[in-house]
PASEBA-1860 file (N, C-alpha, C; in nm, 3 decimals):
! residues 83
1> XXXXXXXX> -1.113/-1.345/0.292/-1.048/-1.353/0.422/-1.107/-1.246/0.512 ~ -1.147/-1.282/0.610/-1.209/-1.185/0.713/-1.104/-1.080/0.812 ~ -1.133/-0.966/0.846/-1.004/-0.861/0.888/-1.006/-0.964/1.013 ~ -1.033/-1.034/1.091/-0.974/-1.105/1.196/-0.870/-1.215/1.179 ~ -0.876/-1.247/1.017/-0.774/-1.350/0.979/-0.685/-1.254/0.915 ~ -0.656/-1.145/0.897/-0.568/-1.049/0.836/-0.460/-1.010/0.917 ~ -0.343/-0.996/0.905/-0.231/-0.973/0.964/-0.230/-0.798/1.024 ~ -0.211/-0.786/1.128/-0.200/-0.628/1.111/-0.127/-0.559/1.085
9> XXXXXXXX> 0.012/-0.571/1.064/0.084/-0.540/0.968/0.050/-0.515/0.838 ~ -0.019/-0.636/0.777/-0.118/-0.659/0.661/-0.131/-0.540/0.597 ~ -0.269/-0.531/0.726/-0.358/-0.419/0.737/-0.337/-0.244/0.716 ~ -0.236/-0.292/0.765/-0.152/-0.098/0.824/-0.091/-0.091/0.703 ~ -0.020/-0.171/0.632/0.034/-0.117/0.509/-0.076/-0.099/0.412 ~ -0.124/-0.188/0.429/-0.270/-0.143/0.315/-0.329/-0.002/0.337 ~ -0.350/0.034/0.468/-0.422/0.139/0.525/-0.314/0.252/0.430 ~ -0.179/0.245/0.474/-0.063/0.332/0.444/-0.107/0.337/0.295
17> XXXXXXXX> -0.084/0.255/0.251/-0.092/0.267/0.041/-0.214/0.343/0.035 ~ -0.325/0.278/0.063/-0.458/0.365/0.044/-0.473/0.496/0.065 ~ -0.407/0.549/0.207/-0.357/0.685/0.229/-0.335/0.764/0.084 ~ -0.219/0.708/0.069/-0.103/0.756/0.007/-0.147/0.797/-0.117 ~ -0.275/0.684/-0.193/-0.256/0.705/-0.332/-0.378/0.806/-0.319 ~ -0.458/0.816/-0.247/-0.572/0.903/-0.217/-0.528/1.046/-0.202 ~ -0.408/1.060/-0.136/-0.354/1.215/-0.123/-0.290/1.258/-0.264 ~ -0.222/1.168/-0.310/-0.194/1.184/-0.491/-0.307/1.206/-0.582
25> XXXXXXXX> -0.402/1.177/-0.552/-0.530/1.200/-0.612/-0.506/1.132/-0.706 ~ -0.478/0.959/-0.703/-0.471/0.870/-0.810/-0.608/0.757/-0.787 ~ -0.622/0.708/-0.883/-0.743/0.567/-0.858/-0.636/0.451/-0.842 ~ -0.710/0.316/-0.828/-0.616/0.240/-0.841/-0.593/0.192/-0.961 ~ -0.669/0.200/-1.082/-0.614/0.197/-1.197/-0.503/0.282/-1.248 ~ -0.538/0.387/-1.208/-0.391/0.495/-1.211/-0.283/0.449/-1.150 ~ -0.267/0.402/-1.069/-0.177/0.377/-0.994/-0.101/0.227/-1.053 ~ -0.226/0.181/-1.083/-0.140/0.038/-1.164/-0.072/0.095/-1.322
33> XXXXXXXX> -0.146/0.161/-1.397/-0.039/0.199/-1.516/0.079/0.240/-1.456 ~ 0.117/0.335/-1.358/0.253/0.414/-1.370/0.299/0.349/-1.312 ~ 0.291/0.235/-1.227/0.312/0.182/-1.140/0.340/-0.016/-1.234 ~ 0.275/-0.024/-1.267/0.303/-0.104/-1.406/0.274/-0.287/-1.260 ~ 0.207/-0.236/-1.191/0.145/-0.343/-1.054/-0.007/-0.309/-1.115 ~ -0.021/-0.481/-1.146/-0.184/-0.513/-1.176/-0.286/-0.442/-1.057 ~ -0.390/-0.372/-1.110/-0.493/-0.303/-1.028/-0.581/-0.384/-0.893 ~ -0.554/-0.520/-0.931/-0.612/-0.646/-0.832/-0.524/-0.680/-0.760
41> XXXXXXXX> -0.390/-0.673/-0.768/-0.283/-0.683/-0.682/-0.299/-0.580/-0.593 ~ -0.321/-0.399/-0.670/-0.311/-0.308/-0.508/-0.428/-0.297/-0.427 ~ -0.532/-0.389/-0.524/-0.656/-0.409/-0.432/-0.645/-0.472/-0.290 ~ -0.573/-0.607/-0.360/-0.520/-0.666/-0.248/-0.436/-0.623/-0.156 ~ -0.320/-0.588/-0.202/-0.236/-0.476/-0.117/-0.356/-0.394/-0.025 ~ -0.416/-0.324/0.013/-0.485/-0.181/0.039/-0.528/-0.257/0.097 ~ -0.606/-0.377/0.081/-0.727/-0.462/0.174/-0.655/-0.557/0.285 ~ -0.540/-0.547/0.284/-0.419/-0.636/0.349/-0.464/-0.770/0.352
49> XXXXXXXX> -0.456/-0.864/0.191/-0.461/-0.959/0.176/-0.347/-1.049/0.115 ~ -0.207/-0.950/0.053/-0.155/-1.000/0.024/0.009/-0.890/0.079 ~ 0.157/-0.926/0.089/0.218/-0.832/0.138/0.340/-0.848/0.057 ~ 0.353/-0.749/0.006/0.419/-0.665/-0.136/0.578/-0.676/-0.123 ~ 0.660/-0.725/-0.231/0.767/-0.745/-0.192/0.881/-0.613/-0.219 ~ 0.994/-0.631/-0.156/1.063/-0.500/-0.246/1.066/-0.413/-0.353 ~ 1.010/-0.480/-0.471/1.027/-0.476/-0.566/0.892/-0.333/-0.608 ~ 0.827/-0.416/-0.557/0.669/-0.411/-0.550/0.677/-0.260/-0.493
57> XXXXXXXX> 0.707/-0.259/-0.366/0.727/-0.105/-0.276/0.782/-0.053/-0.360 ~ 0.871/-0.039/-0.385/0.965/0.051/-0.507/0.906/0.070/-0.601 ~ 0.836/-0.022/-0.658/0.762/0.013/-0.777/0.625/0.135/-0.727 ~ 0.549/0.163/-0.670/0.459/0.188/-0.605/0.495/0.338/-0.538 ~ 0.580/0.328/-0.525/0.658/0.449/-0.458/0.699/0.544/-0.551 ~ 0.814/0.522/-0.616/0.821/0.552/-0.764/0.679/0.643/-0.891 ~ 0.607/0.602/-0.851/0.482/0.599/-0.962/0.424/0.690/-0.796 ~ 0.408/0.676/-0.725/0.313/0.772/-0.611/0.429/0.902/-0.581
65> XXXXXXXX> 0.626/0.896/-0.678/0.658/0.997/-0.653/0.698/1.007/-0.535 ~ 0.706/0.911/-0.440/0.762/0.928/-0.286/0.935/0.843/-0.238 ~ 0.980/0.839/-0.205/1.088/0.773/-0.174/0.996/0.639/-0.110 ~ 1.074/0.531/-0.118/1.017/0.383/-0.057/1.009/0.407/0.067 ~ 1.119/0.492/0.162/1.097/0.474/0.282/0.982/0.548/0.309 ~ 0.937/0.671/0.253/0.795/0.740/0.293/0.705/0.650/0.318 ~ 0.719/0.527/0.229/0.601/0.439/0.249/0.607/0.374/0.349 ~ 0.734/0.309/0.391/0.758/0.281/0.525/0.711/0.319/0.676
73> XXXXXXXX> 0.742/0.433/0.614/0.716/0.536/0.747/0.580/0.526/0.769 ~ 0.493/0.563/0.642/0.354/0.556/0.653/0.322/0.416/0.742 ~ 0.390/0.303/0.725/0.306/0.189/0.758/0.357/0.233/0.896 ~ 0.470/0.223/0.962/0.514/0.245/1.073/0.393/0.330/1.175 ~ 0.368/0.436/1.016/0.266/0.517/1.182/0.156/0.428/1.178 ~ 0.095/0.352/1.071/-0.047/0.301/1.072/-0.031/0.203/1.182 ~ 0.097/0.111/1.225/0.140/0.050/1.308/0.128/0.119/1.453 ~ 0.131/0.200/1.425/0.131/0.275/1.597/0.002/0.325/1.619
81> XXX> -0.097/0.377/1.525/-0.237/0.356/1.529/-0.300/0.222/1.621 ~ -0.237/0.067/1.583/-0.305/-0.010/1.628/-0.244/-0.067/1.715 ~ -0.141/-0.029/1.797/-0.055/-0.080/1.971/-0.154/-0.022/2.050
END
């Protein structure tokens, strides 16, 4: 899928996760063990090809050690990056 067919929302949360797990100083294999989310799923996630359900955030959050809404927030600002 090409970033012009990508949602920007999509996008910004992906941007946000990628942030996130990069400042943890995790890979995304790391992040899928503690996180117990297949490594091709947060690929997708990060590349904003696919968009992660509750469950998913929580899980992700949890394992990166942040409250869910941090992650929120993160997308929120990546969101205000692209207005």
């Amino acid at each position: 899928m090409a970033n012009s067919e990508k949602s920007i929302e999509l996008l910004a949360f992906g941007r946000a996760l990628r942030n996130l797990r990069k400042e943890k100083m995790l890979t995304q294999d790391e992040l899928s063990f503690y996180s117990r989310v297949d490594r091709s799923y947060i690929s997708e996630l990060e590349n904003g090809e696919k968009a992660p359900s509750l469950l998913t955030i929580t899980a992700l959050a949890r394992a990166l050690h942040v409250k869910p809404s941090a992650l929120i927030e993160d997308y929120e600002r990546e969101m205000n990056l692209d207005t």
